[in-house]
VOBA-1610 file (N, C-alpha, C; in pm, whole numbers, padded with zeros to 5 digits, always signed):
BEGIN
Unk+02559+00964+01157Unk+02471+01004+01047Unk+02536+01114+00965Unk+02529+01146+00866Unk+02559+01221+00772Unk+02485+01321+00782Unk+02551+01477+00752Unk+02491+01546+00698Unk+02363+01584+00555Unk+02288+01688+00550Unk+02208+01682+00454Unk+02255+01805+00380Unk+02162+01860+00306Unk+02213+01970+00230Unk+02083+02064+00274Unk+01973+01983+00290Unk+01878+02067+00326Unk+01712+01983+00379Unk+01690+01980+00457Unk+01567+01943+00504Unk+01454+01988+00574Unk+01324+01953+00569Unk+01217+02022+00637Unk+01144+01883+00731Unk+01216+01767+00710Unk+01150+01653+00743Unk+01077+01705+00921Unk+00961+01681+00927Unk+00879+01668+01055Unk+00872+01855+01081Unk+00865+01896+00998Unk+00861+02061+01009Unk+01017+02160+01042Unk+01099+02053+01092Unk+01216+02087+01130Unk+01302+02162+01047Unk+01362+02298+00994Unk+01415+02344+00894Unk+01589+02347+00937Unk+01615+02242+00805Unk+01775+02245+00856Unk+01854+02264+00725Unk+01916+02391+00738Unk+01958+02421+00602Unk+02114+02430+00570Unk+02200+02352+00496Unk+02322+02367+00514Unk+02376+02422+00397Unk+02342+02508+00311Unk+02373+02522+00201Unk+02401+02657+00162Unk+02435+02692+00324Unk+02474+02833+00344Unk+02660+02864+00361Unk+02699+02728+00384Unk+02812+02719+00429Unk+02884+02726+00536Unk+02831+02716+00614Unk+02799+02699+00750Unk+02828+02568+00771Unk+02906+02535+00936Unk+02908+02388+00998Unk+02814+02349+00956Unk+02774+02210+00864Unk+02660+02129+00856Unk+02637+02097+00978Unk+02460+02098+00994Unk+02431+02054+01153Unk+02343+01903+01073Unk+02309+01814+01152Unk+02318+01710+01102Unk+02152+01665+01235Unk+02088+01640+01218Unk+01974+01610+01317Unk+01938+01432+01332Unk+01904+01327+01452Unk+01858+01287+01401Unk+01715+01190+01358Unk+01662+01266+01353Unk+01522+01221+01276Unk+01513+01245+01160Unk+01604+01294+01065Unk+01623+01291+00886Unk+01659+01184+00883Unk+01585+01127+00754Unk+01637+00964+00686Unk+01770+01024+00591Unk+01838+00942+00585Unk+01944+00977+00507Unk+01983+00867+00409Unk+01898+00741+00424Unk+01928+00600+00363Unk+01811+00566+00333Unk+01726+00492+00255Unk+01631+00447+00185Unk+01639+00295+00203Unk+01667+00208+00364Unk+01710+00087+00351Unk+01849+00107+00379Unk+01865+00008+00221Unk+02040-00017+00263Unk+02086+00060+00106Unk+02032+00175+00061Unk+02054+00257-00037Unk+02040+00437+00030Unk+02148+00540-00071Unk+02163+00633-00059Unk+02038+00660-00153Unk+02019+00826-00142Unk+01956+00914-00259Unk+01978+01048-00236Unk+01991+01094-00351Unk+01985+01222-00394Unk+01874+01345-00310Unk+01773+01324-00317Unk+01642+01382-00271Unk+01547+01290-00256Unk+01465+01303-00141Unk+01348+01229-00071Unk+01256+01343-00038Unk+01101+01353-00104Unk+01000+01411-00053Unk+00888+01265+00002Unk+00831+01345+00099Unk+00727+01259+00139Unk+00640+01336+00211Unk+00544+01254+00323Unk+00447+01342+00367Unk+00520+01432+00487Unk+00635+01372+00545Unk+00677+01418+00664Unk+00797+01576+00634Unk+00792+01592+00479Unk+00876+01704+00427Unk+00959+01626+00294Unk+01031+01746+00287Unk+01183+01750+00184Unk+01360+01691+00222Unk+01387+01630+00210Unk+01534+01588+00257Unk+01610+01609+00133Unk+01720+01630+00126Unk+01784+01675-00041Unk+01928+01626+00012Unk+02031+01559-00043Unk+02156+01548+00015Unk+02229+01584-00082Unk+02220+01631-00180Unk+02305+01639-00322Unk+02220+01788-00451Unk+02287+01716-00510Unk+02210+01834-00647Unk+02115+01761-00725Unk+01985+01822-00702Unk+01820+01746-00742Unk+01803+01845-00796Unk+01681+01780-00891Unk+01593+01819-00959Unk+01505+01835-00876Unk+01478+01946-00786Unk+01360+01973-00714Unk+01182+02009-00784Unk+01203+02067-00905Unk+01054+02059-00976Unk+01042+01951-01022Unk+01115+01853-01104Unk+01065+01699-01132Unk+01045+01658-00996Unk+01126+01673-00869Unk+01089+01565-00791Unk+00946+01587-00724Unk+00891+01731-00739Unk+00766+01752-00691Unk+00638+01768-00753Unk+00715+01741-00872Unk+00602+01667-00980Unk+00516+01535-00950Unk+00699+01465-00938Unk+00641+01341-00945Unk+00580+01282-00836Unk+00593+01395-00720Unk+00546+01331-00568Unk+00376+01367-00595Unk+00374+01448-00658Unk+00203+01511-00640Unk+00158+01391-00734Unk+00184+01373-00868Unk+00123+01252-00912Unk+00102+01132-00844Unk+00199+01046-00730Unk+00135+01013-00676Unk+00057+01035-00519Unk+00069+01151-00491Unk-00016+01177-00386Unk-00138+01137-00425Unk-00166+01216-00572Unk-00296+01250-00628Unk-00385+01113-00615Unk-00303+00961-00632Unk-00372+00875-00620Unk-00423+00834-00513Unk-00358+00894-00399Unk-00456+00879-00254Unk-00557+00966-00240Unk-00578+01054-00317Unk-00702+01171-00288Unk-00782+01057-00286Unk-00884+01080-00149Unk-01011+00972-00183Unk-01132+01089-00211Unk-01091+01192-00275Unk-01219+01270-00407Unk-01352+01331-00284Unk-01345+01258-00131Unk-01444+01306-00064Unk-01477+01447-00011Unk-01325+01559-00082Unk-01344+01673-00033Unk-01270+01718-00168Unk-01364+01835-00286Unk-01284+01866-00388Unk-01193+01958-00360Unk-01132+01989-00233Unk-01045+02123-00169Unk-00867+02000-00232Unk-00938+01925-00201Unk-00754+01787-00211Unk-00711+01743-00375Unk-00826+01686-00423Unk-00817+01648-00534Unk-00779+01753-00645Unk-00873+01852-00659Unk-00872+01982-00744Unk-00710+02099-00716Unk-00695+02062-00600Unk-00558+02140-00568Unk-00448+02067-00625Unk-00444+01992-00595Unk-00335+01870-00627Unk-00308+01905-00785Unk-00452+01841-00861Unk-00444+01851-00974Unk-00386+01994-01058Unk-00404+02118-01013Unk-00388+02226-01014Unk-00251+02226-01007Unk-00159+02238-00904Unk-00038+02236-00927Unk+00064+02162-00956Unk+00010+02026-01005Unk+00079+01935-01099Unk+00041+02027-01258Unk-00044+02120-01291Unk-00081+02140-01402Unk+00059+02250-01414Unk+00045+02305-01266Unk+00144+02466-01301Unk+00245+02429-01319Unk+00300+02308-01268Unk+00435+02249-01275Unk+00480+02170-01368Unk+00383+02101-01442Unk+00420+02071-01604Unk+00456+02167-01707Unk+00371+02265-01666Unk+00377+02364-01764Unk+00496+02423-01723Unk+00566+02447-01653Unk+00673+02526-01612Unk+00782+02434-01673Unk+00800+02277-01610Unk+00885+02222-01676Unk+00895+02236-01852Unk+00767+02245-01931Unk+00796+02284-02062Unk+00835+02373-02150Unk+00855+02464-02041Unk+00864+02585-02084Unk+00746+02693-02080Unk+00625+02687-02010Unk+00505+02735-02055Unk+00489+02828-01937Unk+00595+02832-01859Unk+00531+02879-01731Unk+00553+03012-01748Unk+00504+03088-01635Unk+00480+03255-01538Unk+00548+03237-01429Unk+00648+03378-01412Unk+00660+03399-01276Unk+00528+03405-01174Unk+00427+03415-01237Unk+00343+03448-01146Unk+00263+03302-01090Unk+00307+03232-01202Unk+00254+02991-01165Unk+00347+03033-00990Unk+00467+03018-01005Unk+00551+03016-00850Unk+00435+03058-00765Unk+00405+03169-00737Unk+00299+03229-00643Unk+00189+03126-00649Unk+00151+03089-00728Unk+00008+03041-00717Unk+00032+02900-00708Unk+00081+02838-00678Unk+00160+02717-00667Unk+00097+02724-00480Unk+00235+02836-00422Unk+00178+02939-00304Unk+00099+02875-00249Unk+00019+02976-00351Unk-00152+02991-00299Unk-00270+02899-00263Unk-00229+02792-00378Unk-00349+02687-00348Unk-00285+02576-00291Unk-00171+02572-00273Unk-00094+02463-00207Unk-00149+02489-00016Unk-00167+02615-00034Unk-00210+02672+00146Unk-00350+02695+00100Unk-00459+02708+00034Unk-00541+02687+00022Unk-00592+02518+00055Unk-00499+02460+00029Unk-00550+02263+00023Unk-00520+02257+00181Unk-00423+02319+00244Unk-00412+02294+00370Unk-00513+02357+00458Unk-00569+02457+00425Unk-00619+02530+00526Unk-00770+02467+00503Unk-00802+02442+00380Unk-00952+02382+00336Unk-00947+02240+00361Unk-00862+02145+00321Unk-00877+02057+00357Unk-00983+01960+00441Unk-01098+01836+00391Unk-01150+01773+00563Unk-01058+01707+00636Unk-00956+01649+00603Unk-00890+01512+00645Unk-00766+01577+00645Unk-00653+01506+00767Unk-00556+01539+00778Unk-00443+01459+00633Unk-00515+01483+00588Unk-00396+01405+00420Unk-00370+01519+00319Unk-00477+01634+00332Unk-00437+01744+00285Unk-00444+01811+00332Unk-00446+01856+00475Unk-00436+01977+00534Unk-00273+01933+00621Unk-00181+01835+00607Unk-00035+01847+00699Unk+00016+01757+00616Unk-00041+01657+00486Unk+00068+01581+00425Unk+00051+01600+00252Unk-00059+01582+00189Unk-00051+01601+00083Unk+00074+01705+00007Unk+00076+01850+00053Unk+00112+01933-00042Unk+00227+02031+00031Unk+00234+01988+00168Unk+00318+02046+00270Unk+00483+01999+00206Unk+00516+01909+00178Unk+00651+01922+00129Unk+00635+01973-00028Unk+00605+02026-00119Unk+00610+02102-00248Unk+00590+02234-00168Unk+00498+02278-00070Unk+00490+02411-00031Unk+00655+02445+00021Unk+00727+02306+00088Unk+00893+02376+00139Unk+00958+02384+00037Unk+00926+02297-00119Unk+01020+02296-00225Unk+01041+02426-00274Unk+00929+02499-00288Unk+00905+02584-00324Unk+00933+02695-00260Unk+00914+02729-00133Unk+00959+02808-00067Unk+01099+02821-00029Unk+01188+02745-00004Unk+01305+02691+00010Unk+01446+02685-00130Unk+01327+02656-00245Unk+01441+02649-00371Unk+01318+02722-00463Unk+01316+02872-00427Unk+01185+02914-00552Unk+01301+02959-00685Unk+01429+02979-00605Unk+01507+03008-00750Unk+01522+02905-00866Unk+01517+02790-00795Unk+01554+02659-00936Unk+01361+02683-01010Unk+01225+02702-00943Unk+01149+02715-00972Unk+01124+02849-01106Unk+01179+02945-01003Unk+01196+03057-01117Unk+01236+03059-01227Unk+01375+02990-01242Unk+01407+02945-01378Unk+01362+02907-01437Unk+01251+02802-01393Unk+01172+02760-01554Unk+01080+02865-01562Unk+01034+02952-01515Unk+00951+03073-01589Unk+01041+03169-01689Unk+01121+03083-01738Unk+01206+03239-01842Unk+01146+03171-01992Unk+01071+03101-01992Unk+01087+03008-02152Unk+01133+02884-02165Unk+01223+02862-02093Unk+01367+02771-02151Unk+01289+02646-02097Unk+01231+02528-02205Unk+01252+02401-02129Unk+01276+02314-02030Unk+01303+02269-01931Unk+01330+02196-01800Unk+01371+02081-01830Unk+01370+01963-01773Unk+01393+01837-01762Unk+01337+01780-01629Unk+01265+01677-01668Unk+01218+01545-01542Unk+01345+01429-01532Unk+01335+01447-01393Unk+01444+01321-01386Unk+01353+01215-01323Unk+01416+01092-01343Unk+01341+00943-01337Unk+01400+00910-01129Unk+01246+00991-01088Unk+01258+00935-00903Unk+01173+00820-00925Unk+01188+00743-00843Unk+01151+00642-00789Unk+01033+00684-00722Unk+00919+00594-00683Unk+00764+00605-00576Unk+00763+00503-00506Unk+00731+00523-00363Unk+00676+00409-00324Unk+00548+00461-00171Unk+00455+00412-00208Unk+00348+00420-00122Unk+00386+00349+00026Unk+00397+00416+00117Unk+00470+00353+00251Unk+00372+00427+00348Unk+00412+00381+00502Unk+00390+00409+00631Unk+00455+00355+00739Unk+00494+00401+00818Unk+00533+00291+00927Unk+00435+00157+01011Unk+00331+00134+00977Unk+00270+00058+00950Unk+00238-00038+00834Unk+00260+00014+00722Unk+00334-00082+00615Unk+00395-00141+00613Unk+00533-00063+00654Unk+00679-00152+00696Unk+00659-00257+00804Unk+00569-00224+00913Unk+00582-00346+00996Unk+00526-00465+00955Unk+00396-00439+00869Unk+00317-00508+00826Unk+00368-00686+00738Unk+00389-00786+00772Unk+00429-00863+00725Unk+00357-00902+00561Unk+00282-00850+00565Unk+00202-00882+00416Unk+00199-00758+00323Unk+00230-00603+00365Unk+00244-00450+00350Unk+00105-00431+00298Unk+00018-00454+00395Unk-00125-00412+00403Unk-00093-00249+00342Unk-00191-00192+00272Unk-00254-00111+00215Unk-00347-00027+00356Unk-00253+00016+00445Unk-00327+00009+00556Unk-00421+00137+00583Unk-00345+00224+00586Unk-00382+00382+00544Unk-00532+00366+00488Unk-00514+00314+00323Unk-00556+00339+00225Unk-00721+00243+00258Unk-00738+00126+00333Unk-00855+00035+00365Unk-00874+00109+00499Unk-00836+00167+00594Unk-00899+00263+00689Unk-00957+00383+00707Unk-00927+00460+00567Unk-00995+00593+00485Unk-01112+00537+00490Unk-01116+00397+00382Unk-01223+00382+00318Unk-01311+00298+00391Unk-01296+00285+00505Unk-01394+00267+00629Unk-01431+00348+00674Unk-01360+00461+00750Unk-01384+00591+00752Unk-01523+00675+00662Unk-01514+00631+00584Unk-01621+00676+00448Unk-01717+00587+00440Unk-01678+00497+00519Unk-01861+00375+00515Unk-01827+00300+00425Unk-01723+00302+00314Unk-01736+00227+00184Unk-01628+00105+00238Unk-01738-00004+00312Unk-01685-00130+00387Unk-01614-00285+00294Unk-01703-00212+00177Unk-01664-00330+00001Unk-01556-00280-00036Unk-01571-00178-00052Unk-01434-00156-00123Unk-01283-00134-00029Unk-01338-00136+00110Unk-01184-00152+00196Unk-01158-00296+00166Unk-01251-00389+00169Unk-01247-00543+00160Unk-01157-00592+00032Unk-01206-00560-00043Unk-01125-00539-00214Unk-00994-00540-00191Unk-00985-00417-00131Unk-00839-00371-00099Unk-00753-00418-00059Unk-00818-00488+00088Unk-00747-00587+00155Unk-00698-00680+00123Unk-00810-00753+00046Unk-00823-00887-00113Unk-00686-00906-00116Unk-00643-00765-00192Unk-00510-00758-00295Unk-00382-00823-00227Unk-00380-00830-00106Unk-00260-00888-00060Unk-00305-00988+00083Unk-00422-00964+00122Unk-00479-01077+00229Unk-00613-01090+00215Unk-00620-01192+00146Unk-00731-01339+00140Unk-00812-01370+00228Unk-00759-01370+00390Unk-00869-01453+00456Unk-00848-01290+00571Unk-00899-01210+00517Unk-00919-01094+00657Unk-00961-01110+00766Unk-01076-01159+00723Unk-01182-01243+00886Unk-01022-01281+01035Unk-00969-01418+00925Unk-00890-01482+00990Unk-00784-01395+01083Unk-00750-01327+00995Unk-00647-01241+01002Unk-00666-01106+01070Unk-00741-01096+01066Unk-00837-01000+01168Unk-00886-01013+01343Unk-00840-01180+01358Unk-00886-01215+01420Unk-00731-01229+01514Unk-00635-01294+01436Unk-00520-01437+01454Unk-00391-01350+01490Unk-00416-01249+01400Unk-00260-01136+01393Unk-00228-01079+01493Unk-00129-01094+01489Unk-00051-01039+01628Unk-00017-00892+01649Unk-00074-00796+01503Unk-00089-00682+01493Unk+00054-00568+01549Unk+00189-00648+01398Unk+00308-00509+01458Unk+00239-00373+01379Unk+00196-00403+01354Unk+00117-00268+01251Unk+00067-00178+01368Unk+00044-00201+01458Unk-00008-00085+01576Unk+00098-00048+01604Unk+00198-00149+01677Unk+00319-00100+01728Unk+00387+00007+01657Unk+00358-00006+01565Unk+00453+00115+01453Unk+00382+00212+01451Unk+00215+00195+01471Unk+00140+00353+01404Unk+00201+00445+01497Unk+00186+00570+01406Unk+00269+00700+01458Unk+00196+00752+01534Unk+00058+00723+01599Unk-00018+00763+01696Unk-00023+00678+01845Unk+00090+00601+01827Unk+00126+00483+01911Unk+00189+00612+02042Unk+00169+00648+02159Unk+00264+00729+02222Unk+00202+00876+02271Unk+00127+00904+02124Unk+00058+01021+02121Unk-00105+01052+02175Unk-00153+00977+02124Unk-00304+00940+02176Unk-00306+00830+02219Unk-00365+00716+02126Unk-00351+00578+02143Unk-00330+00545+01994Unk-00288+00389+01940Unk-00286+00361+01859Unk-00383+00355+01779Unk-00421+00326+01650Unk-00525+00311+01560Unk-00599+00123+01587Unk-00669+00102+01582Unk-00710+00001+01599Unk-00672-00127+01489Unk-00628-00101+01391Unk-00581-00158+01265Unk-00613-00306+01254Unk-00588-00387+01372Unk-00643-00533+01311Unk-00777-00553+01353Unk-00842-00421+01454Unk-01013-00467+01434Unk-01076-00388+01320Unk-01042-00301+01289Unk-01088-00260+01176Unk-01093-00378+01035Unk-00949-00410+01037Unk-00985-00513+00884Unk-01067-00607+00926Unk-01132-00677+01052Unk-01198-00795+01101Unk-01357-00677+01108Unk-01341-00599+01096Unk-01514-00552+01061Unk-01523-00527+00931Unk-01442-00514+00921Unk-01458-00522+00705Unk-01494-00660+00656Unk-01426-00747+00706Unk-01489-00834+00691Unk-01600-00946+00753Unk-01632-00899+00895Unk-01765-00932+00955Unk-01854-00857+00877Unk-01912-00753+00805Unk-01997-00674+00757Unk-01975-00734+00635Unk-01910-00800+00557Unk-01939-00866+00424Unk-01978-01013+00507Unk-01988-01072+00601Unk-02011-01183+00648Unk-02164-01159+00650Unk-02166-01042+00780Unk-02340-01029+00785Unk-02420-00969+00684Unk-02363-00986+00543Unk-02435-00921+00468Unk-02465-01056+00389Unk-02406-01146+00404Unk-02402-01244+00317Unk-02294-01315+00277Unk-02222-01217+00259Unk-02048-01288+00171Unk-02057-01265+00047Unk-02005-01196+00008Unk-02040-01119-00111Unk-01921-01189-00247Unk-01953-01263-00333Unk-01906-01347-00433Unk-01736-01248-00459Unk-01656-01331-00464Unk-01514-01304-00532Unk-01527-01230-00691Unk-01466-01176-00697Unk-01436-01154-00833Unk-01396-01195-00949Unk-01493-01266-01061Unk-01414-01371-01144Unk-01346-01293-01253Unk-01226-01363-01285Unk-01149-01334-01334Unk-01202-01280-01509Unk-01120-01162-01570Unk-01182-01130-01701Unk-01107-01167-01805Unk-01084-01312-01780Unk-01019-01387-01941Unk-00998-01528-01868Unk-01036-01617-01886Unk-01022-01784-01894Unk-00898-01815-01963Unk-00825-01920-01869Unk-00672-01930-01949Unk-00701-02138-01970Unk-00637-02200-02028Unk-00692-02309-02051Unk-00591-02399-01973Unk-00485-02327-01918Unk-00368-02393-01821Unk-00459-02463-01701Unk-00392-02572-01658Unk-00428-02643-01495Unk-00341-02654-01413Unk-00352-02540-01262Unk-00262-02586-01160Unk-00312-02670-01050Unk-00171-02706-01000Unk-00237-02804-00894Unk-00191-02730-00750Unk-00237-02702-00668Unk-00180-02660-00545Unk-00186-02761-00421Unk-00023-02811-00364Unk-00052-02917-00251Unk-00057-02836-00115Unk-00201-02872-00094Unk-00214-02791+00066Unk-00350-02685+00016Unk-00449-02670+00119Unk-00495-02552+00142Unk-00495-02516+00256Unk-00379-02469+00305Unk-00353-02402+00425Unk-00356-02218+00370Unk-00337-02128+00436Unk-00352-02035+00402Unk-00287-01952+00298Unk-00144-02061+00281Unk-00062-01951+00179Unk-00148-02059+00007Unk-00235-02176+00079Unk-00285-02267-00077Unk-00377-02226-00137Unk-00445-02177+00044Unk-00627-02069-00085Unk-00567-01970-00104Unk-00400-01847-00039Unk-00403-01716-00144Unk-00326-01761-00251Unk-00289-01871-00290Unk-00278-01950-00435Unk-00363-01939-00539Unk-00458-02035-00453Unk-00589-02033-00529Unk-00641-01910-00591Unk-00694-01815-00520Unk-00726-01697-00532Unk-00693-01616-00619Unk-00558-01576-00622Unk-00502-01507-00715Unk-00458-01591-00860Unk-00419-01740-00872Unk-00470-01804-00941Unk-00565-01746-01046Unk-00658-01785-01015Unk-00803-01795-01033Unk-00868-01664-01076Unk-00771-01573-01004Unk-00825-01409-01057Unk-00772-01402-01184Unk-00652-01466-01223Unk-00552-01470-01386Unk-00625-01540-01457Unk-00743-01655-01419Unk-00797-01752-01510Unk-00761-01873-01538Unk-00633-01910-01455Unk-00654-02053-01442Unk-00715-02149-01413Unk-00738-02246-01417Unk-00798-02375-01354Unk-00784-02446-01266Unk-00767-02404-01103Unk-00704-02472-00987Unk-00796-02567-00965Unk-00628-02632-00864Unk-00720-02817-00784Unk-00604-02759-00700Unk-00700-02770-00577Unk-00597-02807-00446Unk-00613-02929-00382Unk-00512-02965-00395Unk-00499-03105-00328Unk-00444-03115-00153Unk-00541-03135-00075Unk-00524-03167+00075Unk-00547-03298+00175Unk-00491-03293+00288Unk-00522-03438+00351Unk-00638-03396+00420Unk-00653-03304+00500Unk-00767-03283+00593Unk-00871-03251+00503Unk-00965-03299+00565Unk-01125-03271+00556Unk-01205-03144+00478Unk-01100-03104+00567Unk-01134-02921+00564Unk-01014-02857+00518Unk-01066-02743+00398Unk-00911-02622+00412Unk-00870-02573+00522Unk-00803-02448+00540Unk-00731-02364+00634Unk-00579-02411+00711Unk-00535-02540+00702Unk-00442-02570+00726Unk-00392-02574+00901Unk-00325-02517+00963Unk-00306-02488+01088Unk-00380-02370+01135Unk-00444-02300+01024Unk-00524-02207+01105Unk-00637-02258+01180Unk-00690-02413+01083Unk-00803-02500+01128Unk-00825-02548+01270Unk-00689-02590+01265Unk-00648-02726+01382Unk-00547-02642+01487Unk-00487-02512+01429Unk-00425-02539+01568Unk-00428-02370+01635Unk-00545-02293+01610Unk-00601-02186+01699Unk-00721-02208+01705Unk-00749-02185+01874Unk-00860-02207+01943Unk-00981-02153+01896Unk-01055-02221+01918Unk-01235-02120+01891Unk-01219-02021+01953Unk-01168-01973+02046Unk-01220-01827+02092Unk-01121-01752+02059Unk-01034-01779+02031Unk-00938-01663+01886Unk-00983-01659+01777Unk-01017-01829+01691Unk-01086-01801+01579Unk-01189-01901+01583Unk-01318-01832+01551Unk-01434-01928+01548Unk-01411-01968+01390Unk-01418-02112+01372Unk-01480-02176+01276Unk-01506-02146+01190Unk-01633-02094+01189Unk-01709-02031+01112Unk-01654-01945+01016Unk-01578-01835+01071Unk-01519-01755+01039Unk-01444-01812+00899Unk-01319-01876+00902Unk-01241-01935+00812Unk-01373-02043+00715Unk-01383-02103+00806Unk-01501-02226+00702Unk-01565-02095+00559Unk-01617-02010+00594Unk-01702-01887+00542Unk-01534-01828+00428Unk-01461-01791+00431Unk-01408-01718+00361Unk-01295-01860+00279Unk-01263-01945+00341Unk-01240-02099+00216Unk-01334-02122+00138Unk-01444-02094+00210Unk-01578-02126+00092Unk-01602-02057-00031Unk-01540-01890+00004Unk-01555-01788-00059Unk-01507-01847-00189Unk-01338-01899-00171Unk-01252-01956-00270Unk-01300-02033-00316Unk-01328-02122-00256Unk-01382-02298-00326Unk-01502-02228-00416Unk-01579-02164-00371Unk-01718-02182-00463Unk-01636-02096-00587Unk-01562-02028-00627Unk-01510-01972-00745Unk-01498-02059-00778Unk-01595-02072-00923Unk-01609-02143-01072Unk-01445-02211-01141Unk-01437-02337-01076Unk-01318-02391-01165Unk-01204-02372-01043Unk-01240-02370-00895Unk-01150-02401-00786Unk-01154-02537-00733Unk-01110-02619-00754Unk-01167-02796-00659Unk-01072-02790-00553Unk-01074-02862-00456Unk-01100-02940-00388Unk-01054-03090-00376Unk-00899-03141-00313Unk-00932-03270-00307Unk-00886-03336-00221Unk-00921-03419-00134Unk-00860-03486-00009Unk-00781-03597-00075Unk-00646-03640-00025Unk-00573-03672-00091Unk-00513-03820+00019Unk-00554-03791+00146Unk-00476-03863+00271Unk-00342-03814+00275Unk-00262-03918+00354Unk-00109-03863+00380Unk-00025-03877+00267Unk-00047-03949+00112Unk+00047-03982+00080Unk-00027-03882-00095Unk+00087-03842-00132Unk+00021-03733-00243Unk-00014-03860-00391Unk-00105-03894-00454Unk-00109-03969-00586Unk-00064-03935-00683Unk+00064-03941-00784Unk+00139-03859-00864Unk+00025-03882-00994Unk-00044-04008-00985Unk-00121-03961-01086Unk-00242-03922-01122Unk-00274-03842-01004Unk-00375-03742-00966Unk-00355-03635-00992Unk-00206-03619-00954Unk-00127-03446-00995Unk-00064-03455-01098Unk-00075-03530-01163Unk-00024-03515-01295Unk-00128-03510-01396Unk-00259-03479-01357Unk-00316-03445-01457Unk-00314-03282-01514Unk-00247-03201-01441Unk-00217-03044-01420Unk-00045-03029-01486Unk-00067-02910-01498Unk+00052-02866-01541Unk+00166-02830-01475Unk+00109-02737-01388Unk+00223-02703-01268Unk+00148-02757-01165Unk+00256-02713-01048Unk+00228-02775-00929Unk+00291-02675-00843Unk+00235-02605-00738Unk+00298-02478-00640Unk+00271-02549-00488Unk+00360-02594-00467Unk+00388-02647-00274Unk+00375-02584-00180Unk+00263-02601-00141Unk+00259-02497+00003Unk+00366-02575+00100Unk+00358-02681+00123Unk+00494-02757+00189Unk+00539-02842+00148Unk+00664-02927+00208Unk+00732-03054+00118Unk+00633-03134+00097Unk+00623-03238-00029Unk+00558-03360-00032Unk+00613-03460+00023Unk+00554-03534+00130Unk+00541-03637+00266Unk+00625-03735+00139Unk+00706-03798+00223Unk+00787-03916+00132Unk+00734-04013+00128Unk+00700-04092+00018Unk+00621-04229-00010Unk+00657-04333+00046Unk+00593-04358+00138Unk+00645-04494+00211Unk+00552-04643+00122Unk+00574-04654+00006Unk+00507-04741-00063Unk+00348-04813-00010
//
């Protein structure tokens, strides 16, 4: 592993920019994948390997922190907002030696007030090391003089994300269970998995294996949680999809409603197209139907959230047998394959 220039990652302070043998630790990321970078903030600290723009980069981390504030405690939201304000202004030239301090102040104010551990150990804890660590590049913009933002990159992650084969929003739909608000984790889920119930039920759940509480306590429960998000829209009724806000006059055809044909459909259908799925079986769900047991997945379950799809206004439906009718599907425009089309044996 490579040396850094300076890091706080996991509270750990490793500073090489003294000139000193670089000491090199390793639990610092030093690669982004199969890419280098300059500077990495996140919730776990500061990593810097080069010469950064440390006030743009902690600009741009609080902007998007700010979008995880879930607003249920104004100690997170109002702080946040606060020293993204001191730190614009500094980059423009507008700032006070005395913004640095108060930067400080309410940055350990969000931690110490904080309800939820998102602003009391991750929200604002790496800008509190930026700051403490490089207050001289900070200081400088309090003389007058202009600044510059440099163009970092964002990306909303967890180690449960990463394992996540679909990069569930995982964090972000377990807050908002946490908070009772069981519709809008569902929503959430929506955005990248369609049949939760199923999936709630079926998944083999690496998303635990990864949570960082895996070792420490116990893991987070993660695939029963999304399967009560969506049992509680079950026992409430099933609460209608979201129709789409513009009608497009295009027709697709989708072969298969197996699971990747209704999140076709679905998202489809949220743009305003006009789907037909064309299938041999009886029933949607595909192999989720036919080939896991009732007591992994009841029936019901899937029957209830295909239905969800099908009943959206302008989704059909069509049993087709084994052999596909080209001039059935050719009344559509495109055509998206959930698998090969079966070869025509005349």
């Amino acid at each position: 592993m490579s040396a850094v220039s300076f890091s706080s990652w996991n509270g750990k302070i490793i500073d090489n920019r003294t000139g000193k043998a670089a000491r090199v630790d390793a639990g610092v990321p030093t690669m982004l994948g199969d890419k280098s970078f300059t500077a990495l903030m996140g919730w776990n600290g500061l990593v810097v390997s080069g010469a950064a723009n440390i006030p743009s980069l902690a600009l741009g981390y609080l902007r998007e922190a700010r979008k995880l504030s879930c607003g249920e405690c104004s100690v997170c939201s109002i702080g946040i907002d606060r020293i993204a304000a001191l730190l614009e202004g500094l980059i423009a030239g507008r700032g006070k030696k005395q913004d640095v301090a108060e930067i400080e102040r309410v940055a350990r104010g969000v931690m110490e007030l904080s309800k939820c551990n998102f602003g009391r150990a991750s929200a604002v804890t790496p800008v509190l090391d930026a700051v403490r660590y490089y207050k001289d590049d900070f200081l400088a913009l309090a003389t007058g003089k202009k600044g510059t933002t440099s163009p970092y990159k964002t990306a909303v992650t967890a180690p449960c994300i990463e394992a996540c084969p679909a990069r569930l929003d995982i964090p972000g739909y377990i807050e908002l269970i946490r908070n009772n608000k069981f519709d809008e984790s569902l929503d959430l889920i929506r955005k990248r998995c369609i049949l939760p119930g199923v999936i709630g039920r079926a998944c083999t759940h690496p998303c635990e294996e990864a949570c960082i509480r895996n070792g420490i306590v116990q893991t987070l429960a993660i695939r029963l949680l999304k399967r009560a998000a969506a049992d509680n829209d079950l026992a409430s009724g099933g609460g209608a999809l979201k129709k789409p806000t513009a009608e497009r006059p295009e027709k697709v055809a989708i072969v298969g409603a197996g699971p990747a044909g209704l999140a076709a459909a679905y998202h489809l259908r949220r743009m305003g197209y006009q789907v037909t799925i064309f299938e041999a079986f009886p029933k949607g769900g595909g192999m989720a139907a036919v080939g896991i047991p009732d007591y992994r997945l009841p029936k019901n379950i899937l029957e209830h959230e295909a239905r969800l799809i099908r009943e959206r206004r302008k989704v059909r439906k069509r049993e087709t047998g084994l052999n596909w009718p080209a001039e059935r599907i050719a009344q559509v425009k495109a055509c998206l394959p959930e698998e090969p089309e079966p070869a025509d044996k005349g």
